[in-house]
C-alpha positions as a printed Julia matrix, in Angstrom:
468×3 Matrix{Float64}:
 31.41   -43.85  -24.49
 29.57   -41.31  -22.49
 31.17   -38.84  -20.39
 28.98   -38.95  -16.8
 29.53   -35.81  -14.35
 29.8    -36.88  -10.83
 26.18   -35.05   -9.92
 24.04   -36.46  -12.62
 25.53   -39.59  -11.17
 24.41   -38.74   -7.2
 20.81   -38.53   -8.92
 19.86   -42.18   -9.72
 20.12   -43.11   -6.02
 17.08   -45.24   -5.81
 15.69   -48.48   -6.61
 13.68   -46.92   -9.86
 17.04   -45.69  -10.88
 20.31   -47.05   -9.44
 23.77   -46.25  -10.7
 26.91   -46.72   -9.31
 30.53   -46.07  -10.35
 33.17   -48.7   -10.17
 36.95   -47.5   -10.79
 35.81   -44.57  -13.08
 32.83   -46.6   -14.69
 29.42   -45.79  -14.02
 27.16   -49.11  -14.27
 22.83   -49.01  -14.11
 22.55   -52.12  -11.59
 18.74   -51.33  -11.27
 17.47   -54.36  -12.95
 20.09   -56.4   -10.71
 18.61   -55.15   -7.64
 16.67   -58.01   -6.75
 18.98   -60.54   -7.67
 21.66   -59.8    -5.73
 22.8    -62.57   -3.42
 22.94   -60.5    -0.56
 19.79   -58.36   -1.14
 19.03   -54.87   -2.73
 20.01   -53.06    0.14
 23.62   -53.66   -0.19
 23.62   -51.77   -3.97
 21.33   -49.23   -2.8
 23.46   -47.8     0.1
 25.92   -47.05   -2.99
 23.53   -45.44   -5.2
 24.63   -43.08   -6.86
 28.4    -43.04   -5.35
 31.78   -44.49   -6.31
 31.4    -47.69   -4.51
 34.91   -49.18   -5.85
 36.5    -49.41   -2.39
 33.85   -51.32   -1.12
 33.52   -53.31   -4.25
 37.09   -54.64   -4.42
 36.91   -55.91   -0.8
 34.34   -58.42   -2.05
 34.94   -58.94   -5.96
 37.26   -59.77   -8.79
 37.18   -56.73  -11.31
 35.41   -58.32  -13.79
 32.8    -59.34  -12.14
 30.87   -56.27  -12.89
 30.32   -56.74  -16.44
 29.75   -60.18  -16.36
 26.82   -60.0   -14.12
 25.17   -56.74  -15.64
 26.46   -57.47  -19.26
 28.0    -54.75  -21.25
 24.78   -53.11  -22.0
 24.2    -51.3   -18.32
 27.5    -49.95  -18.85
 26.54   -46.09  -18.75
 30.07   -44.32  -19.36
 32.67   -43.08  -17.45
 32.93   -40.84  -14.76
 35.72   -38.44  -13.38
 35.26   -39.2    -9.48
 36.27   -35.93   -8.56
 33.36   -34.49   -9.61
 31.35   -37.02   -7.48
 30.04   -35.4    -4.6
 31.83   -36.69   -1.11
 30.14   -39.01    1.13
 31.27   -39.91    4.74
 32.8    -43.08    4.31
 32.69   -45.26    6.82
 33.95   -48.75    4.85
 36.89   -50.38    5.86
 40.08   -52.13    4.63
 40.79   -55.32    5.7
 43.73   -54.12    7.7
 44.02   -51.97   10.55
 46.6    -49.62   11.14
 49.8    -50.05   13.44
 52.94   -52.17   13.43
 52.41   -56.28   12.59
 54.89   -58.12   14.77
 57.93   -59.85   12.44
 57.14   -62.79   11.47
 60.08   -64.58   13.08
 58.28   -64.05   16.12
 54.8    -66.68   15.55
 56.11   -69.66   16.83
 52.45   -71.4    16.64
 49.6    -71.55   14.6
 47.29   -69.85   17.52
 50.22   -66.79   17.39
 48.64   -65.9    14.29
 44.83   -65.46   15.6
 46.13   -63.29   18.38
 48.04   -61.12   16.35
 44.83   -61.11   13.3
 42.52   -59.44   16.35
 44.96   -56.91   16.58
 45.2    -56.28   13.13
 42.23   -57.09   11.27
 39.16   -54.35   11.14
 36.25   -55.35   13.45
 34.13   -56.33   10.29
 36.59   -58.51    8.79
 37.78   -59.96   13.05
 33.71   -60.91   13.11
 33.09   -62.59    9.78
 36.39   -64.55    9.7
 36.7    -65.68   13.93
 33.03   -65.71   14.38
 30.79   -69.4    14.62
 27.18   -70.15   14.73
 25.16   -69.14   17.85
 27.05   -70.07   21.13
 30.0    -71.12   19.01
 29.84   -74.26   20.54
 31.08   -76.65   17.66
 33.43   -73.67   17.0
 35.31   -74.98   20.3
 34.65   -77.79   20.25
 36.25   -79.01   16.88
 39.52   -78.22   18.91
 38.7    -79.54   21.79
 37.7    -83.05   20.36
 41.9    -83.32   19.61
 42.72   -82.76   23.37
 40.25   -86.06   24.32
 43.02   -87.9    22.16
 46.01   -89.46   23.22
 49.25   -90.57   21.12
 50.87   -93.94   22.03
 54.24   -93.38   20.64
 56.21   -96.54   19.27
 60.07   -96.48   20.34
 63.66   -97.55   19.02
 61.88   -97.25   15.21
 64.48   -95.25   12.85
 63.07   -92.27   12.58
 66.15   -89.79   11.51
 64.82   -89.29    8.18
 60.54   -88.31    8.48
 59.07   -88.03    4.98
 55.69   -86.09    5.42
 54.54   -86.12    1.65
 51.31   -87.85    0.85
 49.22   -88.21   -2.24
 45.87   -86.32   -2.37
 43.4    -87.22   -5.42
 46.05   -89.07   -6.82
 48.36   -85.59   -6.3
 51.53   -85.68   -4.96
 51.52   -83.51   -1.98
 54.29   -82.2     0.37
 52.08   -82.38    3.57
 48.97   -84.45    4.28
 47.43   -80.89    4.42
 45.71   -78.53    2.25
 44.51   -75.31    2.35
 40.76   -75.32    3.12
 38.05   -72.83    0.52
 38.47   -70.11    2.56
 36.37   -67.04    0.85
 36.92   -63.33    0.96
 40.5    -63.69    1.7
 40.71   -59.91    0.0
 39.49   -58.91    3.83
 42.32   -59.49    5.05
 45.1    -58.72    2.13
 44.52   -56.9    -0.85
 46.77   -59.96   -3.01
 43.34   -62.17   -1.34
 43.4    -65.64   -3.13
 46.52   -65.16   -5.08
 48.81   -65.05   -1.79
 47.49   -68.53   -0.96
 48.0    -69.67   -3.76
 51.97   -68.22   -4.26
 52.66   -69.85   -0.52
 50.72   -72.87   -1.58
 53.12   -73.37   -4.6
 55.99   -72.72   -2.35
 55.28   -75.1    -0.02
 53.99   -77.87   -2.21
 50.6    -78.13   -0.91
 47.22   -77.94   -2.55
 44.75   -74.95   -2.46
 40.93   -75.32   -2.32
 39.37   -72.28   -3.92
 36.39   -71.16   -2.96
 33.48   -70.24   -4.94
 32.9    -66.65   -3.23
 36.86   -66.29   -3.72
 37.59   -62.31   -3.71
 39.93   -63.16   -6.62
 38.83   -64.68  -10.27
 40.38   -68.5   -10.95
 41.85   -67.02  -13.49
 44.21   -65.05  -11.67
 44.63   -67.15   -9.13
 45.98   -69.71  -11.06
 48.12   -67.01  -12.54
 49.48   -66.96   -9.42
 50.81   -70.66   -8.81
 54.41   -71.13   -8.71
 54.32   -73.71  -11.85
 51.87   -74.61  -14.3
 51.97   -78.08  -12.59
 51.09   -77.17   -9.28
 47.87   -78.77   -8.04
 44.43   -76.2    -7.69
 40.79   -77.77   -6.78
 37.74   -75.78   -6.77
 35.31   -76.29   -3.78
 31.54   -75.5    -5.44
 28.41   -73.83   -3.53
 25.8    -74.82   -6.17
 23.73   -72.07   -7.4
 20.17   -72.12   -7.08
 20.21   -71.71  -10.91
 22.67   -74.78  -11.96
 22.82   -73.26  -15.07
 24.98   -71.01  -13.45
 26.87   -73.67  -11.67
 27.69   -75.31  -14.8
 28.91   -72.5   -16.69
 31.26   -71.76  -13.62
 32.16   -75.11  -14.02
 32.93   -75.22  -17.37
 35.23   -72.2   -16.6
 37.02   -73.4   -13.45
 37.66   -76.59  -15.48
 39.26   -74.18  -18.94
 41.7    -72.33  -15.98
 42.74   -76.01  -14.75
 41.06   -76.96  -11.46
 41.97   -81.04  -11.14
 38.78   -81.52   -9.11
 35.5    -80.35   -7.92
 34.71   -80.12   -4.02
 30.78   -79.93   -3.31
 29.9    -78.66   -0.24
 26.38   -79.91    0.9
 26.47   -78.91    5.04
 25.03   -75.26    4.42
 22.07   -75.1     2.35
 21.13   -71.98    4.7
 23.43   -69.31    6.0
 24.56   -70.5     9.83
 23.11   -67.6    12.64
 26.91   -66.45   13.29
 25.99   -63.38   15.72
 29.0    -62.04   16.08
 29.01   -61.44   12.51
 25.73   -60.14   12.46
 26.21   -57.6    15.17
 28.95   -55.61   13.08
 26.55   -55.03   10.68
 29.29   -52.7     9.08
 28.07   -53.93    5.75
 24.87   -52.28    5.94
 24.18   -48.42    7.78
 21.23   -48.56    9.07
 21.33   -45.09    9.24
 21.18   -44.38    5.34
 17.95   -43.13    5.01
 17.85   -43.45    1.25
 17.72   -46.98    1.65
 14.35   -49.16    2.52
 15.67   -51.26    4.44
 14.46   -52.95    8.23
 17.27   -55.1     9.06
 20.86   -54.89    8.43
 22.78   -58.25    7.39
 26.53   -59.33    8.17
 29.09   -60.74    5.29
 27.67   -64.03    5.96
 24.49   -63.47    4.6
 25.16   -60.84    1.98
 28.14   -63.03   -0.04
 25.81   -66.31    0.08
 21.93   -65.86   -0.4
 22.87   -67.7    -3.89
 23.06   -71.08   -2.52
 20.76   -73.87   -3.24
 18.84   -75.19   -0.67
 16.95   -77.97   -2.44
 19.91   -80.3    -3.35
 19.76   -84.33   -2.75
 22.27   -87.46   -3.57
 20.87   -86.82   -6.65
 23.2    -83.93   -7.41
 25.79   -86.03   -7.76
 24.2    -87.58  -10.71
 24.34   -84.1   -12.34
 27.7    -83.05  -11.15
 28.78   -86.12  -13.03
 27.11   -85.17  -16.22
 28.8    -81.99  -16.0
 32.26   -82.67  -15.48
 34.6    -85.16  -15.41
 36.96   -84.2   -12.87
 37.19   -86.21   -9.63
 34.39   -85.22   -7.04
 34.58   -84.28   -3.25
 31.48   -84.17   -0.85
 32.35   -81.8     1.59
 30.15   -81.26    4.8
 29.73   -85.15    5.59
 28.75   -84.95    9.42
 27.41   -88.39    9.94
 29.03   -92.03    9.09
 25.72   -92.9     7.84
 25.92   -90.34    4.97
 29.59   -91.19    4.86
 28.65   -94.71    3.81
 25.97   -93.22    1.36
 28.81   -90.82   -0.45
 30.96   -94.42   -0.73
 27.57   -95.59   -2.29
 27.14   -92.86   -5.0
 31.62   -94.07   -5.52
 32.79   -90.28   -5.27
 36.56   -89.82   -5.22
 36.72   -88.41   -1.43
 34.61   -86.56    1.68
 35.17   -83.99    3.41
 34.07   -84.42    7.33
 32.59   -80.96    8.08
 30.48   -79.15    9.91
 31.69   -76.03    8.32
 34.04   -74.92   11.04
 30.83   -74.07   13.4
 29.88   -71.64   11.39
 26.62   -73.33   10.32
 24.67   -75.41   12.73
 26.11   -74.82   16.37
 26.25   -78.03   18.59
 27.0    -80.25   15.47
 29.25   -82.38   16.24
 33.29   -82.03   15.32
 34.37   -83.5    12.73
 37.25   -85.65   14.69
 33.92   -87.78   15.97
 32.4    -88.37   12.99
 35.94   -89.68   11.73
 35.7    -91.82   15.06
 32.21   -93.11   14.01
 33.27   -94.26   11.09
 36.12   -95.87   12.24
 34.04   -97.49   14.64
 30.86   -98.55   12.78
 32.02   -98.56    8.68
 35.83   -99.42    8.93
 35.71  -101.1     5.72
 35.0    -97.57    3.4
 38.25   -95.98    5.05
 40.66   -96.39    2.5
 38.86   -98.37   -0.21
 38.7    -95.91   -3.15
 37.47   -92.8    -1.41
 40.05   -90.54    0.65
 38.71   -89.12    3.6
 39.68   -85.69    4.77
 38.85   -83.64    8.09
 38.43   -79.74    8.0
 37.85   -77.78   11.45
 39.58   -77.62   14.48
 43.51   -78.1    13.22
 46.01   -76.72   14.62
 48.99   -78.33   16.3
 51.07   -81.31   14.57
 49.95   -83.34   16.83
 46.38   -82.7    15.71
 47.09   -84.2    12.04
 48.36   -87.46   13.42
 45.73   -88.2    15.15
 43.44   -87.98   12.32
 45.66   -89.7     9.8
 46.07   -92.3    12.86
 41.53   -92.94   12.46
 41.74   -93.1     8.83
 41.8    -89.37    7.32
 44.13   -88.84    4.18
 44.63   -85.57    4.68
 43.18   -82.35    6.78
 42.35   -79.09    5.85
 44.02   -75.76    7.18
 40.75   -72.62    7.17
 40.49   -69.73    9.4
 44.17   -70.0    10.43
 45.52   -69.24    6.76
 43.55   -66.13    6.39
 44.69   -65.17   10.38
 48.19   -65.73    8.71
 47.79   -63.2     5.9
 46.69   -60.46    7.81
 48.69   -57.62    9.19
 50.42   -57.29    5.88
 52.16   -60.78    6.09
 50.29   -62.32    3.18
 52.1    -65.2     1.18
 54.81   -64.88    3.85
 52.45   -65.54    6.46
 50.48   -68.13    5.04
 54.34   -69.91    4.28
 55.09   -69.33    7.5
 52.64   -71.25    8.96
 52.61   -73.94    7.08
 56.16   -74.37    8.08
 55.71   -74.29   11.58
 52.73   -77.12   10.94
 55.41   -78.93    9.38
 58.0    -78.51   11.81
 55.32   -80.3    14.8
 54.43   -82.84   12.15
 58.0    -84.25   11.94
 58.69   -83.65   15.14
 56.16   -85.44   16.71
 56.34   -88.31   13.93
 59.62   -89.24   15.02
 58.08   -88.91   18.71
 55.3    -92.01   17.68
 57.71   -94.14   15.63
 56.37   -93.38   11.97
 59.04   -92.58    9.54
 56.25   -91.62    6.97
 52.63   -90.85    6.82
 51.78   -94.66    5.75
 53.35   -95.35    9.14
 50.95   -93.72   11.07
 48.32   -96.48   12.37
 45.43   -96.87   14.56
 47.38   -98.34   17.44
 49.43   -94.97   17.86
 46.65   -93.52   19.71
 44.18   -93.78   22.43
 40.5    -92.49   21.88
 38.56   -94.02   24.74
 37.93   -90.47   26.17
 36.23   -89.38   22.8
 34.82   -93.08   22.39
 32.35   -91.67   25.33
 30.68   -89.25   22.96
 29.93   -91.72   19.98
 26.34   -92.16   19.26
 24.87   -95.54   20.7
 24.0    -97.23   17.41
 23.77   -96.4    13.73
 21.6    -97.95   11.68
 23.52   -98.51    8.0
């Protein structure tokens, strides 16, 4: 293989000539240009550099070769020799002192201390929601307009909090929710989820813009048993999609989550405004408008998708399928239609559309106007807005199997706590779980029941009538 000095390198800095060097590997991307998800102007600000640092926060290794091929491979490159630029990326982790961990004694400890720690780039992608971050709040705040009616003098000194997900035993009627880009935050990314996953038997949802390969993340399980699904943002090629489906399938995913709520990137502003991804300022590259992380890790998506994709998923695998993204109980009662194994209520965490509505109501609506499709062959799960023990009841009390844990597991990992972190909180979910089991009178999950609560305050925000 070629030998490639680090100023014949610095030349092809342009779109009719771009090269870039990745850990000592110099790679022709110009053909790629146009095709990558988050737009040209993202490979030409690293024309002609070493752009592994900012590489690695984003991608799996690998990833290089299989989406160039072997053939723009140019050589290698001694990086001293490439000429210095100012650099202005940054890790996922600030500087300074985390606090221990002994000290987070709730699930909202760990956002306060992530501000602190995380870089402003990775604070805005990961906190940020759509427009006024209205659903953002919101999906919270729907909890607080419920009230528990505990049951007394029930035995409750043993509480068993174990459920089964997918037909998958499960510590905790919670999982960890696709989360991508965890590398942001902790260089182990993925892989730390997955090791505190393991450890706490719960199941991981991986996402499809993951910063680590399946591979290795199911590497990194505590046991060759332990339970890994695979949340899918079809591809607007579905070739694609099904060769990355054959592949999460070879590693040992046990299902397939398809989310359907963002067939456009949400306007998440604060996101936008770091525009850290992109300097405007590089005059080499033709550019108008600078993007956020948002936008440059998912201009892949496929925007033209119907019921009828379920039809293909089908054909393509057969592993059990989730919907996630379900926002209405009329497209609740369609997914029961099309008999997939589970839904996901979702509006994305407000990251998409602001002013949707939280997924707590939507569980609420279907409790109220299609009762019947709540535990009749398709689990229901609820992702946004989670995070006291008290919150889990209350949607296992309306129906919900199980609910999904997102931005606070990557808050968890960051500051150097990684796996610990992530274990850590998970723990103290548990902890409020039991606790406030025993406080309603339900000695397991199955206990749980509609009568335990009180949801006349959140009753006032149902829509009038449905029409099924």
């Amino acid at each position: 293989m070629a030998t490639i000095d680090g100023t014949e390198l610095a030349k092809h800095n342009n779109r009719q000539s771009c090269w870039l060097a990745v850990h000592g590997e110099v790679w022709d991307a110009t053909n790629f240009l146009d095709q990558h998800p988050g737009g040209a102007n993202l490979i030409l600000k690293l024309a002609g550099k070493d752009a592994s640092d900012e590489y690695d926060l984003f991608h799996s290794p690998e990833l290089v070769e299989e989406t160039l091929g072997s053939k723009a491979r140019k050589g290698t490159v001694d990086i001293s020799t490439i000429p210095k630029m100012d650099k202005k990326s940054e890790s996922g982790v600030k500087t300074g002192q985390s606090q221990p961990l002994s000290s987070m004694i709730s699930v909202n400890d760990f956002e306060l201390a992530a501000e602190k720690t995380m870089t402003p780039t990775a604070w805005a992608y990961i906190s940020s929601g759509a427009d006024d971050e209205i659903s953002m709040r919101e999906n919270a705040n729907a909890y607080r307009k419920i009230f528990l009616r505990g049951r007394v003098l029930r035995k409750v000194a043993r509480v068993d909090c174990s459920t089964n997900i997918l037909g998958y035993h499960s510590a905790l009627p919670i999982y960890t929710s696709p989360v991508g880009l965890a590398k942001l935050v902790h260089p182990s990314g993925e892989c730390a989820i997955a090791t505190a996953a393991g450890k706490e038997d719960c199941i991981q949802v991986v996402n499809t813009i993951s910063s680590m390969p399946i591979e290795d993340i199911m590497d990194a399980r505590v046991s060759k048993n332990q339970v890994v699904f695979w949340q899918l943002y079809a591809d607007k090629d579905l070739e694609k999609s099904k060769t990355f489906v054959r592949r999460v399938e070879k590693a040992g995913v046990a299902a397939i989550w398809l989310t359907v709520d963002s067939p456009v990137v949400g306007n998440r502003e604060r996101d936008e405004r770091s525009k850290s991804v992109v300097d405007e300022m590089e005059k080499v590259v033709e550019t108008t408008q600078s993007v956020g992380i948002a936008k440059a890790s998912t201009g892949f998506i496929n925007a033209d998708l119907d019921w009828e994709m379920i039809d293909w998923l089908r054909k393509t695998t057969k592993l059990p399928i989730v919907i996630k993204g379900i926002q209405s109980v009329e497209d609740a009662v369609s997914a029961f239609h099309h008999k997939v194994d589970g839904i996901v209520l979702s509006n994305h965490g407000g990251r998409s559309q602001d002013t949707a509505q939280p997924p707590l109501l939507t569980l609420l609506e279907i409790d109220q106007y299609a009762p019947d499709i709540l535990g009749k062959h398709m689990q229901v799960f609820v992702d946004g807005g989670i995070r006291r023990g008290t919150d889990i009841i209350k949607a296992l009390a309306l129906g919900a199997t199980a609910v999904g844990i997102g931005r606070p597991v990557l808050y968890s990992m960051s500051g150097g706590y990684g796996e610990h972190g992530v274990r850590r909180m998970v723990q103290i979910l548990r902890n409020e779980l039991q606790t406030n089991m025993a406080f309603i009178g339900a000695s397991n999950v199955g206990e749980i029941e509609r009568g335990m609560i009180n949801t006349r305050s959140l009753e006032r925000m149902l829509v009038g009538s449905v029409k099924l």
